[in-house]
LOSE-589205 format. One line per field, with one value per residue (C-alpha): y, z, x. Coordinates in Angstrom, 3 decimals. Layout:
<rs>
north	[Y;...]
up	[Z;...]
east	[X;...]
</rs>
This chain:
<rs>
north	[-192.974;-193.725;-194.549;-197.727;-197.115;-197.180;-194.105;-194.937;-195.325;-192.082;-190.440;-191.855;-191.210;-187.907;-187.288;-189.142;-188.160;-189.366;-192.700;-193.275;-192.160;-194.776;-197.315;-196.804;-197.707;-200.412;-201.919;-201.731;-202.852;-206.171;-206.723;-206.773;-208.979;-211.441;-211.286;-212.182;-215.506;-216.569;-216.296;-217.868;-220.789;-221.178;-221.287;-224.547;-226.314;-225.914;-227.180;-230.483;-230.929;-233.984;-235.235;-235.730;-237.453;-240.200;-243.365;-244.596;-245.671;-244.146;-242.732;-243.011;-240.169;-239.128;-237.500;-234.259;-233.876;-230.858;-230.029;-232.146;-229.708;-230.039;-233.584;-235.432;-239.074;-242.490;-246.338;-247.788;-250.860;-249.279;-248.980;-252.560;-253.682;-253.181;-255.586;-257.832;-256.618;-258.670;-255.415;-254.339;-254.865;-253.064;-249.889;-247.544;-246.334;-242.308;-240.679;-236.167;-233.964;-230.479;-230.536;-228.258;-227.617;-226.184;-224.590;-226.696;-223.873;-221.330;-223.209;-219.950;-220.000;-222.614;-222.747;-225.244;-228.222;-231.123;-234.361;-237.556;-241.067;-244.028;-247.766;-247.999;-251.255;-250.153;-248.479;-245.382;-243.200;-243.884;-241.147;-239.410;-241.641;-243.727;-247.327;-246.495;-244.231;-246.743;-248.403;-245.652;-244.691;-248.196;-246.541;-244.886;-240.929;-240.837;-238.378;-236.773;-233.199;-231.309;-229.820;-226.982;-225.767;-222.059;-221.160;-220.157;-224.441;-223.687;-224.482;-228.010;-228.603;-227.094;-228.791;-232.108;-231.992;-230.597;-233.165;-236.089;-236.037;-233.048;-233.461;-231.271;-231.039;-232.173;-231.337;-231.266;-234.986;-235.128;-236.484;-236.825;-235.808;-238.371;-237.454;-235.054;-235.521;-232.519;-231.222;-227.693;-225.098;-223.943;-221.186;-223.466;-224.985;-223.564;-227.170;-230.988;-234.330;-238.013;-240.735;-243.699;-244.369;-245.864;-242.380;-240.139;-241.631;-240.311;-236.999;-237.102;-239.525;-238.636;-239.996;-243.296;-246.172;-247.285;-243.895;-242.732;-239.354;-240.911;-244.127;-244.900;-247.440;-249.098;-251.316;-254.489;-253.798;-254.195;-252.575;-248.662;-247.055;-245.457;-248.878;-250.162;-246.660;-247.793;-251.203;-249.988;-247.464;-250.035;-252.243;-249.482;-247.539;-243.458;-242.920;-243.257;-241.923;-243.133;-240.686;-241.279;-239.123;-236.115;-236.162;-235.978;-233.227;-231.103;-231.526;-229.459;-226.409;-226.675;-225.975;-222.582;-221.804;-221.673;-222.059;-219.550;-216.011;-216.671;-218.080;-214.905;-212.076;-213.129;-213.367;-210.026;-208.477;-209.809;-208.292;-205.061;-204.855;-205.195;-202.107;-200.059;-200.871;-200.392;-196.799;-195.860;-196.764;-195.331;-191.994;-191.603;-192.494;-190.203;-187.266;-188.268;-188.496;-185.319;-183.545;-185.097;-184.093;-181.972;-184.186;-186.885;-184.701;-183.937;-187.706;-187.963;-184.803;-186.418;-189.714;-192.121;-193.315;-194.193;-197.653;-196.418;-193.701;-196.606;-198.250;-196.149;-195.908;-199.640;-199.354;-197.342;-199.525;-202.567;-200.987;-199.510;-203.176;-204.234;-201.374;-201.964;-205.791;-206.587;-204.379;-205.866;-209.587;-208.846;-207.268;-209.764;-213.045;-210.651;-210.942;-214.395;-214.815;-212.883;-213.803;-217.722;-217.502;-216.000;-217.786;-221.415;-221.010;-222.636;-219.000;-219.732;-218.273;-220.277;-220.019;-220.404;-217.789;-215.077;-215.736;-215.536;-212.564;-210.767;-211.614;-209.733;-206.919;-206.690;-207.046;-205.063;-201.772;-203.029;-202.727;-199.590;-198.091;-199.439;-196.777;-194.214;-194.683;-193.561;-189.811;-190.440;-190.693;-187.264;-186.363;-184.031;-182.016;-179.177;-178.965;-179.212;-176.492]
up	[-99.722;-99.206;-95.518;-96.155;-98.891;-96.660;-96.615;-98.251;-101.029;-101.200;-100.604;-104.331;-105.906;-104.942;-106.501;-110.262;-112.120;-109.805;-109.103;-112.929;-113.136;-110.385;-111.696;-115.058;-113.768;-111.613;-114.556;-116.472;-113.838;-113.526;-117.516;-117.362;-114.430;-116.084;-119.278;-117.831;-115.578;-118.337;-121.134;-118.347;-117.426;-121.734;-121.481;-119.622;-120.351;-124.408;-123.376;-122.001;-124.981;-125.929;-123.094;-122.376;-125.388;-125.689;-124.341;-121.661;-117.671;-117.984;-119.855;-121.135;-122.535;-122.178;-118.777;-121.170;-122.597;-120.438;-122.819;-125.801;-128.492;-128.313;-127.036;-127.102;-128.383;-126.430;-127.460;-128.167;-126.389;-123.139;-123.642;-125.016;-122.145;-119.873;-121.697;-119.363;-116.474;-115.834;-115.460;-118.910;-121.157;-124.352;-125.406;-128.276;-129.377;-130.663;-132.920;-132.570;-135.214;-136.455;-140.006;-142.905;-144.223;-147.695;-147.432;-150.085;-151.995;-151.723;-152.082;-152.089;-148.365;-145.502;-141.634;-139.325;-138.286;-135.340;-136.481;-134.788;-135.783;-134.560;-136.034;-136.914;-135.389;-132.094;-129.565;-127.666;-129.950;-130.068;-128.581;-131.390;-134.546;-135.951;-136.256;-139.936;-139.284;-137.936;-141.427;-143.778;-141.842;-143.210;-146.749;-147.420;-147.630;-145.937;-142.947;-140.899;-139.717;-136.815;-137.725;-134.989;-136.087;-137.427;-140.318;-142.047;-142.989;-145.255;-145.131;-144.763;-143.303;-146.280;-148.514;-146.865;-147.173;-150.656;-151.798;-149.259;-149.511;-150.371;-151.136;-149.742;-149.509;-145.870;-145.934;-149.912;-150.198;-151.309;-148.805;-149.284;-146.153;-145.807;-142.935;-139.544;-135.756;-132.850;-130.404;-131.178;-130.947;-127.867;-127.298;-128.981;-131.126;-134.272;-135.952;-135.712;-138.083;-137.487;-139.481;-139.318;-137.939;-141.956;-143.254;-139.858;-141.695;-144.972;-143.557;-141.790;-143.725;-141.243;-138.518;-136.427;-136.454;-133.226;-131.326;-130.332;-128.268;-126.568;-125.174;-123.775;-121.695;-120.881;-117.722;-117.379;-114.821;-111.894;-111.533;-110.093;-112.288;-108.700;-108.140;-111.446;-112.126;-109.403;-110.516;-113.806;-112.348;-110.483;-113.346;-115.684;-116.114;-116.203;-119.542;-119.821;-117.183;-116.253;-115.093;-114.753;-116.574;-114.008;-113.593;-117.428;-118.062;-114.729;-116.415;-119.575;-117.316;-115.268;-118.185;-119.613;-115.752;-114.488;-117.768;-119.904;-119.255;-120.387;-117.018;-114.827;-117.811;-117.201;-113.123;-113.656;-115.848;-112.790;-110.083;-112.230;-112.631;-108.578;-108.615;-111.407;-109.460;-105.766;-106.853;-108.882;-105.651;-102.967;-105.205;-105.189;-101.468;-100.113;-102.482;-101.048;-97.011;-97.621;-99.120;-96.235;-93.340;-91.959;-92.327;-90.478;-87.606;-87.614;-86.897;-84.298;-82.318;-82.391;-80.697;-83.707;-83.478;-85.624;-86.620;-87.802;-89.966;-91.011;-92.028;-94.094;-96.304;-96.436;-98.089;-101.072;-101.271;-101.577;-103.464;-106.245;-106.153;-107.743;-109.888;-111.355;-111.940;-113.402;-117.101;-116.734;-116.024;-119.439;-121.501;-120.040;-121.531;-124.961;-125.435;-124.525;-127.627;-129.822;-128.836;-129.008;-132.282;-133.053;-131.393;-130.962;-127.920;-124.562;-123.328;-121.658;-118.377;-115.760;-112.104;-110.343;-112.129;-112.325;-108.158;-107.802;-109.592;-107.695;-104.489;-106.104;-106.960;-103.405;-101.715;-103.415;-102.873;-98.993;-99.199;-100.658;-98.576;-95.504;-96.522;-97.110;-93.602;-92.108;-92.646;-90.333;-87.406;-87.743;-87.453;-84.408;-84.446;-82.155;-84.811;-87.857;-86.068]
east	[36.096;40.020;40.126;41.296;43.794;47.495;49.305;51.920;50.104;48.621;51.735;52.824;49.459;49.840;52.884;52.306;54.752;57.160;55.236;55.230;58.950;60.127;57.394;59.227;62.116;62.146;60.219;63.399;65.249;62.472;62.967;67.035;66.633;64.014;66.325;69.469;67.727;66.177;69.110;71.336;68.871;68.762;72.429;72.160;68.822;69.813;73.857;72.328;69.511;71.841;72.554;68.937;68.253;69.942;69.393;71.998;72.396;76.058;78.406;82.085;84.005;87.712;89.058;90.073;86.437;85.063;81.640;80.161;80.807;84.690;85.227;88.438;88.884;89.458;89.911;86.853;87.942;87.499;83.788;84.116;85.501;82.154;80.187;82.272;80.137;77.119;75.126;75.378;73.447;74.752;76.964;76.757;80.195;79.473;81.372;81.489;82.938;81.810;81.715;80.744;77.366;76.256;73.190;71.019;69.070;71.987;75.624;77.398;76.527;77.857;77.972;79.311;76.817;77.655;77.348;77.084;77.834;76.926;76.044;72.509;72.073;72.619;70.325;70.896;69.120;65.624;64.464;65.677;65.260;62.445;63.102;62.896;65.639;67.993;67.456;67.716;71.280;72.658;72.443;75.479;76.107;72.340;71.669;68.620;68.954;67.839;64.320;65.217;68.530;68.947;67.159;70.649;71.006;68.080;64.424;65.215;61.619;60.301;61.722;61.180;57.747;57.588;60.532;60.751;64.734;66.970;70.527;73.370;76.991;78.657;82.520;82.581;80.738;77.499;74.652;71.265;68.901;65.818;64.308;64.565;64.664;63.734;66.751;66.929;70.311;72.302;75.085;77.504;75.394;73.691;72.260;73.314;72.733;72.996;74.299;75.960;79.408;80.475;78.611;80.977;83.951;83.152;82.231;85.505;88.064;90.999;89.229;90.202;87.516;89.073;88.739;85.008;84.085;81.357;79.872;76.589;76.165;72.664;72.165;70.069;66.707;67.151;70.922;71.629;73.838;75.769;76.557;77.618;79.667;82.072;82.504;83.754;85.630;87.480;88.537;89.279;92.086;92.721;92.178;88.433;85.693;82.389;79.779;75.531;73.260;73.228;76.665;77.174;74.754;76.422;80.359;78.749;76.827;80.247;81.856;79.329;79.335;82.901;85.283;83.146;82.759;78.648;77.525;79.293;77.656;74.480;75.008;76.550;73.473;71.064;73.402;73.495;69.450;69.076;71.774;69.948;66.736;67.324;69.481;66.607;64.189;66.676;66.127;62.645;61.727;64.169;62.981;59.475;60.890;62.661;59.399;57.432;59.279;56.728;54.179;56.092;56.999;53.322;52.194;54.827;53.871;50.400;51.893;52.752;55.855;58.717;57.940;54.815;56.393;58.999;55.974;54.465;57.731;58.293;54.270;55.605;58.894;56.239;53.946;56.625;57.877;54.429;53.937;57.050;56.801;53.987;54.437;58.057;56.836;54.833;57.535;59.743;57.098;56.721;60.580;60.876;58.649;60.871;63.833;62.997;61.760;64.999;67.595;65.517;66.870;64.539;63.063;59.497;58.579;57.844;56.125;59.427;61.108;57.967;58.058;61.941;62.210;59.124;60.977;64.228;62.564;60.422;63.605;65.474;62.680;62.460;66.403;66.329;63.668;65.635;68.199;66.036;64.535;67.973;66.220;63.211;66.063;66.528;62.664;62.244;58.734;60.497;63.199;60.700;58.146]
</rs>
């Protein structure tokens, strides 16, 4: 009836409990490792969730700006100054700031927010904002709120579409919220507004109309933005910076890569599931070599060899590998559901990642059986018998 299961496999059914014990754990070991790729590819999908928004060819932002959240001023006239170039075709000075919100039904309670200013009659943000927007953000102390920030701003959603308009407190000046956009939170980011650029200054009196954190540039058809980058670059001086889309979106995962500690803790949890896993493997298939001597020296007295026996324990290491990553790959998808519904964080599993981490854990039990091979060497049916 079994003739054509593989050895190796019976060799682990016969033993369940430890089967179960090592499935157990390299399923822990696949969960960690899911966990940790996913919250670090969330780390830099939800950094960029701006940069992907708006609408621009290229933009300009201060040499000392490393990541949105924390940018540093320049002249506006710089960004000005491209509208010289026959390429352009228009620019959208941005204002950043991180201001204070009072939550609406609670005002005991407040949390930072990000806000961004710009002047309505520009483009550069209609992927984000209505038309209608654009208009309502001429009326002063008027904003529109991030639909997908944390729930701690309030029910904002709620009470848009029991109210129309709800009105708030922004940095001790009331503002009235008519209507709401989509970008959702990051690591850095917990819930963002836009307004106008007249509406930024009353959030922020102190600021400078003549400094901006951000400009987007847009390009006529017909133009590559590579090409036009270094034509600014050229005529522009040091103290403003050019960069296409990619480029801008790679300076902020730079930044939660290399200048954070985030990027290396989740590299480090991955590294540290492989470890947990191939130990917890190693264990188990040297226990079962060990146990099995006898029957090992048995197959080579009867003229198998040792690639054979090799074989057999490079079965379990495979076959432990898929025991132990399906239940994770389905814990793994069941706390991606929790955990984005908590956080509004970007956790989905994907194709890519359910095949990169299968080929972790399969090489990391074919690495660990590889070890535990090292104790068939010593297999001598004379000695055994």
């Amino acid at each position: 009836m079994m003739r054509g299961i593989p050895l190796g496999l019976h060799q682990l059914w016969h033993q369940k409990l430890r089967m179960l014990a090592a499935t157990l754990g390299i399923t822990f070991a696949v969960v960690l490792i899911f966990m940790q790729l996913e919250f670090r590819e969330a780390l830099y999908s939800s950094a960029v969730r701006y940069h992907t928004s708006f609408e621009y060819d290229l933009a300009m932002l201060s040499p000392k700006t490393d990541f949105l959240l924390v940018s540093k001023q320049f002249s506006r006239n710089r960004l000005y100054q491209v509208l010289g170039f026959e390429e352009v075709e228009s620019v959208t000075p941005v204002y950043l700031g991180m201001a204070v919100w009072r939550h609406p039904v609670e005002p005991q309670r407040s949390r930072s927010i990000f806000v961004l200013g710009f002047d309505p009659v520009d483009d550069g943000f209609s992927r984000l904002i209505t038309p209608e927007n654009h208009r309502q953000l001429q009326i002063p102390y008027q904003v529109i709120f991030d639909r997908l920030s944390r729930e701690e701003y309030g029910p904002i959603a709620e009470l848009m579409a029991e109210q129309g308009e709800i009105r708030t407190e922004i940095n001790d000046r009331e503002f009235s919220v008519v209507d709401l956009y989509a970008v959702g939170t990051s690591f850095g980011l917990d819930g963002g507004i836009i307004t106008s650029d007249l509406n930024f200054r009353r959030i922020f009196p102190n600021r400078l109309e003549s400094t901006i954190d951000l400009g987007l540039i847009r390009l006529k058809p017909g133009f590559t933005p590579e090409a036009v980058q270094d034509a600014i670059l050229a005529e522009l001086p040091g103290d403003a910076r050019v960069l296409t889309r990619s480029e801008f979106a790679q300076l902020e995962i730079d930044h939660w890569e290399s200048t954070t500690p985030i990027g290396y803790v989740f590299t480090f949890g991955v590294i540290m599931g492989l470890v947990v896993g191939a130990i917890i493997v190693y264990q188990i298939l040297y226990s079962d070599v060990q146990e099995h001597m006898q029957e090992y020296a048995t197959l080579l007295a009867m003229g198998y060899n040792h690639r054979y026996l090799r074989g057999v324990v490079l079965q379990e290491a495979i076959v432990l590998a898929t025991l132990g990553f399906l239940p994770g790959m389905a814990i793994a998808v069941m706390l991606y559901e929790i955990s984005a519904d908590a956080t509004r964080l970007p956790l989905a599993m994907t194709t890519v990642e359910a095949a990169t981490v299968f080929g972790l854990t399969l090489a990391m039990c074919v690495f660990s059986g590889s070890f535990a091979l090292r104790r068939l060497r010593a297999v001598d049916p004379a000695e055994v018998f």
